[in-house]
N, CA, C and O atoms as a DFTB+ gen file, in Angstrom:
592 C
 N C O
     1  1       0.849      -1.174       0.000
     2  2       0.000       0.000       0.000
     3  2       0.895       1.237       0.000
     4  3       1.770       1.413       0.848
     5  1       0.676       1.940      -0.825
     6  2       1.197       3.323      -0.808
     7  2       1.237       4.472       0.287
     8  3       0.224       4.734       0.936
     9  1       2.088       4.955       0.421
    10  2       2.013       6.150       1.707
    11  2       0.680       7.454       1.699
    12  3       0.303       8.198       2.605
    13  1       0.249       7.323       0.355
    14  2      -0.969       7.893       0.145
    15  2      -2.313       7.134       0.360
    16  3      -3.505       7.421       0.479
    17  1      -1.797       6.405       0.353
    18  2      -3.293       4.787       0.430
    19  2      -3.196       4.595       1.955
    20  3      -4.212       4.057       2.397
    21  1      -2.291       4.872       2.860
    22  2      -2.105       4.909       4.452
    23  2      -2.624       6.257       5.062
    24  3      -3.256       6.234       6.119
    25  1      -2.395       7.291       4.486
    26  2      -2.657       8.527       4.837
    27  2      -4.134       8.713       4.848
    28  3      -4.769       9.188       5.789
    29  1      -4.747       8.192       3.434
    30  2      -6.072       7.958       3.379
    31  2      -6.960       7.675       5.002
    32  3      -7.856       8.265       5.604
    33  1      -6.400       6.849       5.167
    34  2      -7.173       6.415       6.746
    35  2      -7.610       7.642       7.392
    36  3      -8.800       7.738       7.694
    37  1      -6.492       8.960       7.741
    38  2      -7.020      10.146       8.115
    39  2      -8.310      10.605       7.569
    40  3      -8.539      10.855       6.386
    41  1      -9.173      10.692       8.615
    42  2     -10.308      11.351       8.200
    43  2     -11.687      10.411       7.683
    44  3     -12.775      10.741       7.212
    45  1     -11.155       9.274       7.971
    46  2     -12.187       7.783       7.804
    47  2     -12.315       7.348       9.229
    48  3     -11.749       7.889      10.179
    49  1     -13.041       6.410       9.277
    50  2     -13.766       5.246      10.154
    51  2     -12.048       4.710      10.336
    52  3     -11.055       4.885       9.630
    53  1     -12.274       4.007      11.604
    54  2     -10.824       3.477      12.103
    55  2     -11.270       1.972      11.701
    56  3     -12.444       1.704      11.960
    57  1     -10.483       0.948      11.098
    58  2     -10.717      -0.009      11.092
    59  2     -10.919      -1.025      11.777
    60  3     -10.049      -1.371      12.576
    61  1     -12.378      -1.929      11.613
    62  2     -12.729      -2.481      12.951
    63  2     -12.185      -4.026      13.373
    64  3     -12.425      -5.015      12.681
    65  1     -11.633      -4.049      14.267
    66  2     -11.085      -5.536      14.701
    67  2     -11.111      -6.065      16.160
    68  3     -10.636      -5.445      17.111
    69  1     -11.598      -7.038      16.222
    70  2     -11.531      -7.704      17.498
    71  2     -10.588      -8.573      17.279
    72  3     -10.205      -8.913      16.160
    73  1      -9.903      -9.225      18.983
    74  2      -8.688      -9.639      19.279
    75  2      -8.765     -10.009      20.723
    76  3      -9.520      -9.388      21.470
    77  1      -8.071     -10.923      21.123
    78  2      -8.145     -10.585      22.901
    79  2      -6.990     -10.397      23.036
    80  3      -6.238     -10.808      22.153
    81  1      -6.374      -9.609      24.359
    82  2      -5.705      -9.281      24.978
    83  2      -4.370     -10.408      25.901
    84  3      -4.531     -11.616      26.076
    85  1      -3.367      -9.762      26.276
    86  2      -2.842     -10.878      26.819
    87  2      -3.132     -11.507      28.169
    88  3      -2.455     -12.285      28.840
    89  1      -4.673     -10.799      28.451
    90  2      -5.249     -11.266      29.460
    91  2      -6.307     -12.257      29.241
    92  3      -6.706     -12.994      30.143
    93  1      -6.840     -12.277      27.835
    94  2      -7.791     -13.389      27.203
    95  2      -9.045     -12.247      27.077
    96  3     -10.067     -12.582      26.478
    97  1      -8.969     -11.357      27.460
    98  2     -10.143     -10.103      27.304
    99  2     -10.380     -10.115      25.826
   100  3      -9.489     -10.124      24.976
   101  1     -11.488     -10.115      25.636
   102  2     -11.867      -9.365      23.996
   103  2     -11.954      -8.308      23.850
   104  3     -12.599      -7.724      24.721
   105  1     -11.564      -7.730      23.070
   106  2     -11.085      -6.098      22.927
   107  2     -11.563      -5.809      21.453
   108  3     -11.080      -6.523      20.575
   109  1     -12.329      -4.978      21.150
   110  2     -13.140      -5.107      20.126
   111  2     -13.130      -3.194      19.806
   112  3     -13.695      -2.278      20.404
   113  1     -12.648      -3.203      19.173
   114  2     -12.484      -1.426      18.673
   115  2     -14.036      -0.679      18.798
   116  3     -14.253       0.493      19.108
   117  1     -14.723      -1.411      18.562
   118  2     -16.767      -0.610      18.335
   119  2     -16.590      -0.477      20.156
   120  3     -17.439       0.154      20.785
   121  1     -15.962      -0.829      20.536
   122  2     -16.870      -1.067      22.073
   123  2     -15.792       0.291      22.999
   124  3     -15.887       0.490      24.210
   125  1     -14.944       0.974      22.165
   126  2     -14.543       2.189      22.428
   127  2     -15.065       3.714      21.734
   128  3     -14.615       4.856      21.827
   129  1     -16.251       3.115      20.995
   130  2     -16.725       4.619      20.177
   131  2     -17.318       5.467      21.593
   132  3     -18.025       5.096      22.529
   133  1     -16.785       6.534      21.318
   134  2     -16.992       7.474      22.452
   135  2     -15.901       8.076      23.368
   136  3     -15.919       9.081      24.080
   137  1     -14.770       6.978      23.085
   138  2     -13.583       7.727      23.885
   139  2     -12.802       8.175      22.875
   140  3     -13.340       8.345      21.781
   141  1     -11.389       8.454      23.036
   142  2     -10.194       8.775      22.191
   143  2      -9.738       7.816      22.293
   144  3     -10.022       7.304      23.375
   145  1      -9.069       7.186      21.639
   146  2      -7.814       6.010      21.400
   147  2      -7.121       6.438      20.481
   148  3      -7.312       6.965      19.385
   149  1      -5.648       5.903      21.552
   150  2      -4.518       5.870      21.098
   151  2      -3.814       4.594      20.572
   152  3      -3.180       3.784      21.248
   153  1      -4.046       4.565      19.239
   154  2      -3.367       3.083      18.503
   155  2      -2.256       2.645      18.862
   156  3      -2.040       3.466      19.754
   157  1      -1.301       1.932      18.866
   158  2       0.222       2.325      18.636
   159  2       0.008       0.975      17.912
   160  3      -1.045       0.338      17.921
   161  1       1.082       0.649      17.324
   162  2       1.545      -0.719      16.643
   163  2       3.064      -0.625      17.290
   164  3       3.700       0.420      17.435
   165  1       3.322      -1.413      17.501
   166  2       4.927      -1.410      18.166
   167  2       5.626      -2.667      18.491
   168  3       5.002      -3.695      18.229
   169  1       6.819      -2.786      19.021
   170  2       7.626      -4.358      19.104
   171  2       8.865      -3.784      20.443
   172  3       9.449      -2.716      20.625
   173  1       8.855      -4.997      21.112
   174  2       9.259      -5.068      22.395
   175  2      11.036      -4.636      21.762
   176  3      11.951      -4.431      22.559
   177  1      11.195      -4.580      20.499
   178  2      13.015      -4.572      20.048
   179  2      13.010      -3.210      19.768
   180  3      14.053      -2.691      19.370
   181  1      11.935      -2.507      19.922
   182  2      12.144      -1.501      18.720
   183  2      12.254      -0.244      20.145
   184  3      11.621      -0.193      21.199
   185  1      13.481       0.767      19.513
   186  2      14.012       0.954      20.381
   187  2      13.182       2.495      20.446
   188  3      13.358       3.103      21.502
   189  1      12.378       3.112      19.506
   190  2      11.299       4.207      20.109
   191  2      10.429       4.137      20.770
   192  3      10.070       5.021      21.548
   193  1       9.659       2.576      20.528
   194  2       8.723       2.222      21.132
   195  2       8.686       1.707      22.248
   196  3       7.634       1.316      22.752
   197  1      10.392       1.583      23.093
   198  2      10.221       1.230      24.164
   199  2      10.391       2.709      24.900
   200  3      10.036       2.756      26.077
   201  1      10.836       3.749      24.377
   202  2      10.081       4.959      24.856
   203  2       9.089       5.339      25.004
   204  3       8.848       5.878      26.084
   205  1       8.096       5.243      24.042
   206  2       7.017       5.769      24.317
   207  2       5.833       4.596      24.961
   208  3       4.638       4.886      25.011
   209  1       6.168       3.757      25.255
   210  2       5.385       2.910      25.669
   211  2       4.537       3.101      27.167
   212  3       3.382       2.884      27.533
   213  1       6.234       3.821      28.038
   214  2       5.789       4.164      29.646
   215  2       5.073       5.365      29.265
   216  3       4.009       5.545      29.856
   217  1       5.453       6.289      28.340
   218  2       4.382       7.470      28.445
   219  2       2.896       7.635      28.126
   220  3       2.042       8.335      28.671
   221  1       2.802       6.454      26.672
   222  2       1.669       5.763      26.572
   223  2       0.501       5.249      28.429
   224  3      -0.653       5.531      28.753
   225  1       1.551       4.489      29.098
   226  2       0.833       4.218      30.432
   227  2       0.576       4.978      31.316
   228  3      -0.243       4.745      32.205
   229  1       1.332       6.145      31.185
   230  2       1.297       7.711      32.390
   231  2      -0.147       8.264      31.755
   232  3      -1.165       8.570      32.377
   233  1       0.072       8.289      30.455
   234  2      -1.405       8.575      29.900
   235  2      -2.444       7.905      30.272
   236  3      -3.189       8.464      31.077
   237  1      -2.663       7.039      29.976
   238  2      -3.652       6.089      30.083
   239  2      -3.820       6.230      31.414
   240  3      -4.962       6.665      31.562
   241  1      -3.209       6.075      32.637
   242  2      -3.641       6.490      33.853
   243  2      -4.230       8.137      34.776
   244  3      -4.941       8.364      35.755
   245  1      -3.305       9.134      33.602
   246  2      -3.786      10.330      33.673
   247  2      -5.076      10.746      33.149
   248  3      -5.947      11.448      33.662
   249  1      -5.013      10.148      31.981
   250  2      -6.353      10.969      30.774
   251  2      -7.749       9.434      31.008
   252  3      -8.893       9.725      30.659
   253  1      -7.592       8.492      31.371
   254  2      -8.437       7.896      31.473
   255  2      -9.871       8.553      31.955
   256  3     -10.749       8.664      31.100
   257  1     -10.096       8.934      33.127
   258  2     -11.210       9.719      33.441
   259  2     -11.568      10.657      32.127
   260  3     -12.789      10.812      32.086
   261  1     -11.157      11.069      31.464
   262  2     -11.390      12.053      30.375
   263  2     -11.689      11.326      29.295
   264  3     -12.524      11.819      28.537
   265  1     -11.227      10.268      29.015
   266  2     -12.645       9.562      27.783
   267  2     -11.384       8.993      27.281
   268  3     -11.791       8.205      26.426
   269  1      -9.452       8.873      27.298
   270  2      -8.773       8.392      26.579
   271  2      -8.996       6.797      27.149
   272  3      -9.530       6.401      28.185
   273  1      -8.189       5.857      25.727
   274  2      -7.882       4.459      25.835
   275  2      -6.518       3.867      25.172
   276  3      -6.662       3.462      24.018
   277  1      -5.484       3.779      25.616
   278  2      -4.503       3.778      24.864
   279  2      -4.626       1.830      24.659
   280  3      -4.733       1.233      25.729
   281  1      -4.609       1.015      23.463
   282  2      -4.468      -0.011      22.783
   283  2      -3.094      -0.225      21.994
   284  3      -2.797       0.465      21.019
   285  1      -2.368      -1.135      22.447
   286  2      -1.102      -1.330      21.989
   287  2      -1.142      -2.258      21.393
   288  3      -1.228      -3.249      22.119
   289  1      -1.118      -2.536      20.045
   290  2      -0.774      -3.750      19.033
   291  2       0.397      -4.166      18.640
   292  3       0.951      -3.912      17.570
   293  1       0.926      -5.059      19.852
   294  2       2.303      -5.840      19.478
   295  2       2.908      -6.791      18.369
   296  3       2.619      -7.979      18.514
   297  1       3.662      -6.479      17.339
   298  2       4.086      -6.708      15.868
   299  2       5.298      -7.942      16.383
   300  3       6.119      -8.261      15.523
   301  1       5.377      -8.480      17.487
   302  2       6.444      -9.017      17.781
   303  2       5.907     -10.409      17.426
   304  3       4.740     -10.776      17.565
   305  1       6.842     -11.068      16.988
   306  2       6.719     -12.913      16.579
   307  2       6.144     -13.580      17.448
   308  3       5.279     -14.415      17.181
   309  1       6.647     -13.235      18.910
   310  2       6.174     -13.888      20.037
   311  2       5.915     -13.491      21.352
   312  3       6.648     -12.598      21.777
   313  1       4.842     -14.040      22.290
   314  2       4.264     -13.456      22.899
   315  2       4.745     -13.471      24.136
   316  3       4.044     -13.054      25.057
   317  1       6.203     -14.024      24.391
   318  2       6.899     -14.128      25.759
   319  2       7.209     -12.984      26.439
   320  3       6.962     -12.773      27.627
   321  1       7.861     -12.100      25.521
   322  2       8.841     -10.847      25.698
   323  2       7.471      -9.591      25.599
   324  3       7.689      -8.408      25.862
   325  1       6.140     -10.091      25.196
   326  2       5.204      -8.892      25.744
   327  2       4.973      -9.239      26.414
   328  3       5.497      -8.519      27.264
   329  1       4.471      -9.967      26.903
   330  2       4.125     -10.385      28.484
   331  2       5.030      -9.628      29.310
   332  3       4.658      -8.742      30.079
   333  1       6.253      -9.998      29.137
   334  2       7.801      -9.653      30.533
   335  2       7.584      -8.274      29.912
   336  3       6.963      -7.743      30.833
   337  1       7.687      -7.307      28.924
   338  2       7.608      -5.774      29.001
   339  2       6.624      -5.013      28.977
   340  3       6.610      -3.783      28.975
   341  1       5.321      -6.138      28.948
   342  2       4.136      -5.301      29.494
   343  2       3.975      -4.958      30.994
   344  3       3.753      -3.871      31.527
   345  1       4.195      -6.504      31.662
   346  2       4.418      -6.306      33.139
   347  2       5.222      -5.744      33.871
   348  3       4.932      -5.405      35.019
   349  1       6.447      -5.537      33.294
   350  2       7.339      -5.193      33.569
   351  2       6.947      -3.405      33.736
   352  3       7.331      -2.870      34.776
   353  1       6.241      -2.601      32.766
   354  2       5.683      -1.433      32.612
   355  2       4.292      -1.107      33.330
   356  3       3.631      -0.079      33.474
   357  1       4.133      -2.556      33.747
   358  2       2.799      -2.193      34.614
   359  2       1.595      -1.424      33.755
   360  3       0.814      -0.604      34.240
   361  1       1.615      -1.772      32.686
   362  2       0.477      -0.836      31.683
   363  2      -0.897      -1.993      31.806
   364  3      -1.188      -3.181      31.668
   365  1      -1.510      -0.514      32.210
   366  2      -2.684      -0.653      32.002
   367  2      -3.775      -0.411      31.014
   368  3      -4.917      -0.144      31.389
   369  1      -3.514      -0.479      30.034
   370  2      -4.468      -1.317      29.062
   371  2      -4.231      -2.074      27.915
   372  3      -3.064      -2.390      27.678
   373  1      -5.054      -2.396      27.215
   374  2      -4.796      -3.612      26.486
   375  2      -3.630      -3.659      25.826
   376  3      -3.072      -2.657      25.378
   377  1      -3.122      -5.030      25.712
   378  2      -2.180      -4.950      24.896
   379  2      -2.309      -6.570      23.698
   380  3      -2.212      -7.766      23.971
   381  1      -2.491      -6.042      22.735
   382  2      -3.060      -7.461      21.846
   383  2      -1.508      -7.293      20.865
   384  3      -0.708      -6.388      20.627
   385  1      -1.703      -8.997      20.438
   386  2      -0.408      -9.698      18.927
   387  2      -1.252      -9.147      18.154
   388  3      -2.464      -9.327      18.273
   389  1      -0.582      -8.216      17.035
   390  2      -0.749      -8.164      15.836
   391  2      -0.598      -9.510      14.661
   392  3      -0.722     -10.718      14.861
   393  1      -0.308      -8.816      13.486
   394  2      -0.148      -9.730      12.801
   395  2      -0.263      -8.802      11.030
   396  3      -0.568      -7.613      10.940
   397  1       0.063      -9.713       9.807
   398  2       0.113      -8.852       8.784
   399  2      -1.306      -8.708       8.655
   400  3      -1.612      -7.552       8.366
   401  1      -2.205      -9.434       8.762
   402  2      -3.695      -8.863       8.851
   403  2      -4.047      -7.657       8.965
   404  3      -4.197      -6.756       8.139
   405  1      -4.226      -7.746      10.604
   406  2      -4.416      -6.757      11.141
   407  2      -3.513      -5.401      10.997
   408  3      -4.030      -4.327      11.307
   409  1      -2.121      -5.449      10.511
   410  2      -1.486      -4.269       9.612
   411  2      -2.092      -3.804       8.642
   412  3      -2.419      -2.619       8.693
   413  1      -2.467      -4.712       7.307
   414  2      -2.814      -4.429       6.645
   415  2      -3.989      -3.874       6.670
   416  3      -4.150      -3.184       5.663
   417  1      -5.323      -3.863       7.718
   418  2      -6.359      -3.492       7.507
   419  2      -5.593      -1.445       8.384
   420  3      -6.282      -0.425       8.410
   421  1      -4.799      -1.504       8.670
   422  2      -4.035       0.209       8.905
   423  2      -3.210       0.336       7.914
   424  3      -2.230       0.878       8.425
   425  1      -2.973       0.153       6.683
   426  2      -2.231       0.561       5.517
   427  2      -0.885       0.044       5.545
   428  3       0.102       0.748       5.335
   429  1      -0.848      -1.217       5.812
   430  2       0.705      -1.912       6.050
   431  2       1.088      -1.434       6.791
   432  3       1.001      -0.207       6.839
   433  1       1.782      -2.234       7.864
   434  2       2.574      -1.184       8.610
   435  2       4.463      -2.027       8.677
   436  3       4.840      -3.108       9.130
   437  1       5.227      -0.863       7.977
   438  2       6.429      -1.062       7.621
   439  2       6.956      -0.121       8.572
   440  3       6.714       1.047       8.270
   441  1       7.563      -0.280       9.563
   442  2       8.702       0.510      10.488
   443  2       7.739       0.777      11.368
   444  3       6.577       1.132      11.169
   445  1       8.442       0.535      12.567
   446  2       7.509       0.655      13.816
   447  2       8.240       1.976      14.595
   448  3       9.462       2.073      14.483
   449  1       7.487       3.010      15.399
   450  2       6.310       2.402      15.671
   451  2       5.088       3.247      14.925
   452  3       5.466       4.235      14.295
   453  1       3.959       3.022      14.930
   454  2       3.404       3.725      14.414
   455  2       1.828       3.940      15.101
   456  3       1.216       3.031      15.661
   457  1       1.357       5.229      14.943
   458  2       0.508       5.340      16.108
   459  2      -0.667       6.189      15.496
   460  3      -0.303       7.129      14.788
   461  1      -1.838       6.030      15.636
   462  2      -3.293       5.929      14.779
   463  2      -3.978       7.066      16.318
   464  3      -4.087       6.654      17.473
   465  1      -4.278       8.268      15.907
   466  2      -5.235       9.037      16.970
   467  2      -6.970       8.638      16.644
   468  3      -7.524       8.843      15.563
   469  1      -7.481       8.161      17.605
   470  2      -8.774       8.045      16.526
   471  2      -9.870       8.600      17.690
   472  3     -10.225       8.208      18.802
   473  1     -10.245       9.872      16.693
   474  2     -11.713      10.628      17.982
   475  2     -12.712       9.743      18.756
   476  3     -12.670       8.518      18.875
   477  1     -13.659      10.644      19.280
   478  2     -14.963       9.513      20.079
   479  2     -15.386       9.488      18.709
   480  3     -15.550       8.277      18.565
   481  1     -15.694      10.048      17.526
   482  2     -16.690       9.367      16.545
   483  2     -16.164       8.745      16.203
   484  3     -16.579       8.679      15.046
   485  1     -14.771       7.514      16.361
   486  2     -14.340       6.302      15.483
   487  2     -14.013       6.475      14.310
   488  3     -14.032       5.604      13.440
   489  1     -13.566       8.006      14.124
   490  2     -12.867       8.185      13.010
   491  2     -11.253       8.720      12.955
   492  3     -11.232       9.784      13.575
   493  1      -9.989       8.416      12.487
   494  2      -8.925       8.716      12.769
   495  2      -8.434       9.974      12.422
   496  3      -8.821      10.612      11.443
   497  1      -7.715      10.281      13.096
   498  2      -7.364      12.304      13.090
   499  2      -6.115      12.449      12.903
   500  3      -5.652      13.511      12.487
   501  1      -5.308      11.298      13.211
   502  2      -4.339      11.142      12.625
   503  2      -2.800      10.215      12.620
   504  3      -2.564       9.553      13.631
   505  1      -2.094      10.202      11.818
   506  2      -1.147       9.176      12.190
   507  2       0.117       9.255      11.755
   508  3       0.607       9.559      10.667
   509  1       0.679       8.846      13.057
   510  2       2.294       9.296      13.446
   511  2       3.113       8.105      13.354
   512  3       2.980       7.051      13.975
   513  1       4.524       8.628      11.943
   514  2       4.947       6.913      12.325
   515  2       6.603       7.136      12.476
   516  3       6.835       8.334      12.312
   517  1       7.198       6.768      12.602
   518  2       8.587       6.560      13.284
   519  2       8.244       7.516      14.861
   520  3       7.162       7.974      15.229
   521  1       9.402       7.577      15.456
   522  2       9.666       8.595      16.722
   523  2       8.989       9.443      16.563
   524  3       8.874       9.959      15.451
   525  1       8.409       9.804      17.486
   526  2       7.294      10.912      17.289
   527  2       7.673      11.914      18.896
   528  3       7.996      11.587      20.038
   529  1       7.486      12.872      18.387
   530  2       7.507      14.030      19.380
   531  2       6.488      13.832      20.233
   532  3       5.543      14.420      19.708
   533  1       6.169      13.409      21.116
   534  2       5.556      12.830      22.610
   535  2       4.725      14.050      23.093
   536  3       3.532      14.239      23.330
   537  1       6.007      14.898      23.144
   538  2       4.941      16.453      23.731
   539  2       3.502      16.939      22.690
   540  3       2.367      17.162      23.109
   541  1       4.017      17.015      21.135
   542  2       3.090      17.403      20.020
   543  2       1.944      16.401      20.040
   544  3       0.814      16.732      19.682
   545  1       2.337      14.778      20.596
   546  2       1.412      14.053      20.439
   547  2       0.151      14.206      21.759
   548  3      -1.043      13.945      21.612
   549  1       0.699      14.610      22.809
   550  2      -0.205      14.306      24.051
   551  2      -0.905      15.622      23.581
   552  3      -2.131      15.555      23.669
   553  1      -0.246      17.204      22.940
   554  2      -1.414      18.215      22.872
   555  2      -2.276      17.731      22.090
   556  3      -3.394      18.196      22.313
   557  1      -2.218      16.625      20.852
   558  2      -3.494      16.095      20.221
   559  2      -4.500      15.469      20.940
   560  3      -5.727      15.450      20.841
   561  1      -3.462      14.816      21.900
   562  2      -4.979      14.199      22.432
   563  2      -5.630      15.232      23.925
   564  3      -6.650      14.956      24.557
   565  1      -5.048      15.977      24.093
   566  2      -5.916      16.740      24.781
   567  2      -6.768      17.743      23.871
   568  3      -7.824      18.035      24.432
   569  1      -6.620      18.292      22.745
   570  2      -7.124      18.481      22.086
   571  2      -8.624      17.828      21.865
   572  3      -9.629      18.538      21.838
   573  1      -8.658      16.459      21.718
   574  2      -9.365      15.328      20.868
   575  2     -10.635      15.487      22.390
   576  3     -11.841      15.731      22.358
   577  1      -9.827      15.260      23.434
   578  2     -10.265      14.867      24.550
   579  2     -11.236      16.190      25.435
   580  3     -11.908      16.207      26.466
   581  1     -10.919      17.051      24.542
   582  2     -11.689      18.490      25.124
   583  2     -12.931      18.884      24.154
   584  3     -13.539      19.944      24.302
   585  1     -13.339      17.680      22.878
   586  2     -14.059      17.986      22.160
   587  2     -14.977      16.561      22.414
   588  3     -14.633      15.379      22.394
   589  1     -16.481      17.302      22.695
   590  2     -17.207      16.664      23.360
   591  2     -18.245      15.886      21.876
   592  3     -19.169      15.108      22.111
């Protein structure tokens, strides 16, 4: 898919997928219309995404009352090393295995990490992919999160 055929997603419906969690939870994207979510796609090797991962969880514990949900879709082969750096981060919320599927239904996803803003109407606002400026990203979602 083309970087224009990915970009596309901005400003559409977020694509819908259920999955369970590494808790066995079903986690089903429709059953968050109404909050903000924060996508990420990411891998326990990849060395931005183990940055932004704890800030991802400071969020999710800060902005939760305010309507955010941060969902982490792990691109990693295997599910040992999310387990040990999910727990290890103490994050609290979901964290589901990807797969090329489920990439492909977000416009391939080639280089991690990459991270999908998607409003309460379940439509995406926007998407950030390599290292991303953390500060520029949290004013989006307070942004997102102040629009009722």
């Amino acid at each position: 898919m083309s970087a224009g055929a990915r970009k596309a997603l901005v400003h559409r419906r977020a694509p819908e997928f259920v999955r369970s969690d590494l808790a066995g939870a079903t986690i089903d994207l429709r059953r968050y219309r109404g909050k903000v979510v924060l996508l990420n796609f990411w891998a326990t090797w990849c060395a931005p995404c183990q940055v932004e991962m704890p800030r991802f969880a400071e969020w999710q514990r800060r902005y939760a009352g305010d309507g955010l949900q941060v969902i982490a879709i792990s691109m990693d082969d295997d599910v040992a090393p999310v387990r040990q750096f999910a727990r290890d981060g103490q994050f609290d919320f979901p964290v589901v295995m990807g797969d090329e599927n489920l990439g492909t239904l977000y416009g391939g996803i080639l280089g991690l990490p990459i991270t999908y803003l998607i409003a309460r109407d379940g439509k995406v606002t926007a998407r950030f992919a390599g290292e991303t400026d953390l500060h520029g990203l949290e004013q989006r979602i307070l942004e997102l999160l102040a629009e009722h």
